[in-house]
C-alpha positions as MATLAB code, in Angstrom:
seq = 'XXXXXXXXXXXXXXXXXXXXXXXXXXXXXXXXXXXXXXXXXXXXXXXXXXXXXXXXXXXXXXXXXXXXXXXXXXXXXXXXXXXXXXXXXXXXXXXXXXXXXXXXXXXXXXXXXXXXXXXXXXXXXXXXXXXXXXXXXXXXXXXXXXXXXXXXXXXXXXXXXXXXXXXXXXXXXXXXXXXXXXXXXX';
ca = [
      83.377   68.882   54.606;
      79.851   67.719   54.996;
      77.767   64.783   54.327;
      76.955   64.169   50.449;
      73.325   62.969   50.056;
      72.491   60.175   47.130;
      68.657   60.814   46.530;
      66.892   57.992   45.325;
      63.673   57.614   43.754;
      62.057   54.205   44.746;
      61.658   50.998   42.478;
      58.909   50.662   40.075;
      55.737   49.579   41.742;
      52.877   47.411   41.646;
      50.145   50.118   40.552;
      47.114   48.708   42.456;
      44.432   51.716   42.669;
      42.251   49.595   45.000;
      44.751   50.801   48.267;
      46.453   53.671   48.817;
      49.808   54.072   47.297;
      51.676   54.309   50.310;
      50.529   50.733   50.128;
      52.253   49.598   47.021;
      55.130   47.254   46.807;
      57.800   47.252   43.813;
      57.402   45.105   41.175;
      59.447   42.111   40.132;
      61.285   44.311   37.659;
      61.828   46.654   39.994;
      63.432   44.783   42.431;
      65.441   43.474   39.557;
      66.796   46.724   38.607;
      67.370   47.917   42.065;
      69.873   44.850   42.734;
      71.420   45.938   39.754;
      71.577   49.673   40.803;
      73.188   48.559   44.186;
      76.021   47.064   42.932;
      77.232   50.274   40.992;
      80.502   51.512   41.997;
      79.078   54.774   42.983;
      77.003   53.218   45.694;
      79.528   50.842   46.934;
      80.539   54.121   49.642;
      77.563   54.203   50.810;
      77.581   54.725   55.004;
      73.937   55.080   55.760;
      70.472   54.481   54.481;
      67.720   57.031   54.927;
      64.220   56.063   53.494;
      60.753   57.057   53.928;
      57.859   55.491   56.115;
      56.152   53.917   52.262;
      56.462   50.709   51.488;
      58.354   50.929   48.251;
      61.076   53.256   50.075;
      61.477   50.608   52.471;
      62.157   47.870   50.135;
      63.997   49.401   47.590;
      66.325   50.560   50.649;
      66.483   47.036   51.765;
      68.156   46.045   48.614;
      70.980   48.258   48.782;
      71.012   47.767   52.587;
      71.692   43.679   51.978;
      74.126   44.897   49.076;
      76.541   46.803   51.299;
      75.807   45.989   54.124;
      74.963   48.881   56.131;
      72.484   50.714   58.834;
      69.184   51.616   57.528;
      66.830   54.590   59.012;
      63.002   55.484   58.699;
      62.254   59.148   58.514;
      58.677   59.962   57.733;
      59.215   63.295   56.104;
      60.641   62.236   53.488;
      56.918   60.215   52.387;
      55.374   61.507   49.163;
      53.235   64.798   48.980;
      50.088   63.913   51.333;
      47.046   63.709   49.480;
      44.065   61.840   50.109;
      43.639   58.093   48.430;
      41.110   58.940   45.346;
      40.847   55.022   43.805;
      38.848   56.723   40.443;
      41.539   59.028   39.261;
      42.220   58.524   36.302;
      46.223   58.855   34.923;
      45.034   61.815   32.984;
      43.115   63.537   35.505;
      46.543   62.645   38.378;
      48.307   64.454   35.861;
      46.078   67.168   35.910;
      46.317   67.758   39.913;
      50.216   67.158   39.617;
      50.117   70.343   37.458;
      48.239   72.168   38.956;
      50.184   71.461   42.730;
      53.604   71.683   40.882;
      52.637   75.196   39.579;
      50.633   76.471   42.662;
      53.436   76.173   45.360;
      51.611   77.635   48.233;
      48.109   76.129   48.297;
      46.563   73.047   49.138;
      44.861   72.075   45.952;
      41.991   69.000   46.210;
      43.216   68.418   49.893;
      46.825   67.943   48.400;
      49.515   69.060   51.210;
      50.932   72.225   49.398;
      54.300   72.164   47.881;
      55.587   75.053   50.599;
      54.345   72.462   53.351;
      56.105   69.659   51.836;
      59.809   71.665   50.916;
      59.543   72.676   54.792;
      59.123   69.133   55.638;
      62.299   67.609   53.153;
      64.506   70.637   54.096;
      63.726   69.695   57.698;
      64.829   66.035   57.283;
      67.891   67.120   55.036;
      68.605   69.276   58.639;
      68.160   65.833   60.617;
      70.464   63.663   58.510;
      73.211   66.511   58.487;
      72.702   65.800   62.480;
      72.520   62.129   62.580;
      75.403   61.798   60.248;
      79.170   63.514   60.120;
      80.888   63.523   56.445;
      79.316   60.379   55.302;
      77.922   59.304   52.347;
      74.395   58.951   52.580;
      71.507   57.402   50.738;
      67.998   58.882   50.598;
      65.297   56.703   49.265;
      62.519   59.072   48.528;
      59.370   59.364   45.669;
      58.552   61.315   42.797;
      57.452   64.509   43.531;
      59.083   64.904   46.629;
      61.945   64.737   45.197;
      61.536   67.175   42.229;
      60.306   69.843   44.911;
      63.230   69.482   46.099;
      65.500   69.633   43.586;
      63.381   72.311   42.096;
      63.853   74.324   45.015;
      67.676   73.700   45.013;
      68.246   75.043   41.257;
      66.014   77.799   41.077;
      62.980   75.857   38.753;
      60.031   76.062   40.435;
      58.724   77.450   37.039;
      59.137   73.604   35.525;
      58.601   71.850   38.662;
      55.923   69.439   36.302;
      58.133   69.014   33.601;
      60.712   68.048   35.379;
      58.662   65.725   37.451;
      57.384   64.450   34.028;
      60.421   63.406   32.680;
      61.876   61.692   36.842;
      62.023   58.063   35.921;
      61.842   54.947   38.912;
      65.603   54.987   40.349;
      66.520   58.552   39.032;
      68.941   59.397   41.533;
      71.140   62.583   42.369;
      73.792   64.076   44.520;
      73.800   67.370   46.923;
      76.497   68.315   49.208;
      76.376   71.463   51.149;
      72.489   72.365   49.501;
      74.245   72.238   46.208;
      73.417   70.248   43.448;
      76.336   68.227   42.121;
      74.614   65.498   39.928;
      71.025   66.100   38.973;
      68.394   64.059   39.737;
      66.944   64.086   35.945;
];
């Protein structure tokens, strides 16, 4: 038996377009509805914490890691797709570039790390946690489109990648074991 892996999308956050939003912290309701989240039976197992080197993976990990109590680890490649701060974009024209990464898998679109780059980087963290942990149940606190590359990869839809990623709400989470997908993330 192997480790079983909750992903977690972070909290709701503060939107604040004036910083990057690697920056951004979760909002009041988010930490609200993370505190609720954490007290779920299905977290209550929990043996590990796993979030990314953002600051709304690191709180929203905090919560459950005061909930349970238990150890809590950085690992940086589980941070969002890179892409360069751009404080004008519009939500329409973020949109746009989402598409157009989520349906271009292999190329670095507007200075956007390509979705290859980034599946190469999650898969390689998935590796490390399988490593750090033995048959545990562990909790991955990760972001948006990250995680549907992921997941995408996992079921065979790169060909909805956006869609899906359109309809991944704040604290979506889901469960693999073994590279299989036993609870989906949307």
């Amino acid at each position: 038996m192997s480790n079983s892996l909750y992903f977690l999308r972070h909290a709701e956050t503060n939107i604040d377009t004036s910083i990057p939003p690697h920056e951004w912290s979760i909002s009041s309701d988010g930490l609200t509805r993370t505190k609720e989240l954490a007290k779920l039976n299905v977290f209550q197992k929990i043996d590990g914490i796993v979030y990314s080197s953002e600051k709304k993976a690191y709180q929203t990990a905090e919560v459950f890691a005061k909930e349970l109590p238990v150890d809590i680890y950085e690992l940086s490649e589980f941070s969002e797709l890179r892409r360069k701060h751009e404080s004008n974009l519009s939500e329409t024209d973020y949109r746009r570039r989402v598409r157009e990464v989520l349906t271009h898998w292999d190329s670095s679109i507007h200075g956007w790390e390509s979705v290859t780059e980034a599946l190469g980087r999650i898969t390689d963290a998935v590796t490390r946690i399988n490593r750090m942990f033995y048959n545990k149940n562990v909790l991955v606190v990760s972001h948006g489109l990250l995680l549907t590359i992921y997941f995408c990869h996992l079921k065979n839809f790169q060909s909805i990648a956006y869609e899906r990623w359109s309809q991944l709400s704040f604290l979506a989470w889901g469960l693999v074991q073994d590279g299989h997908v036993l609870i989906d993330i949307i």
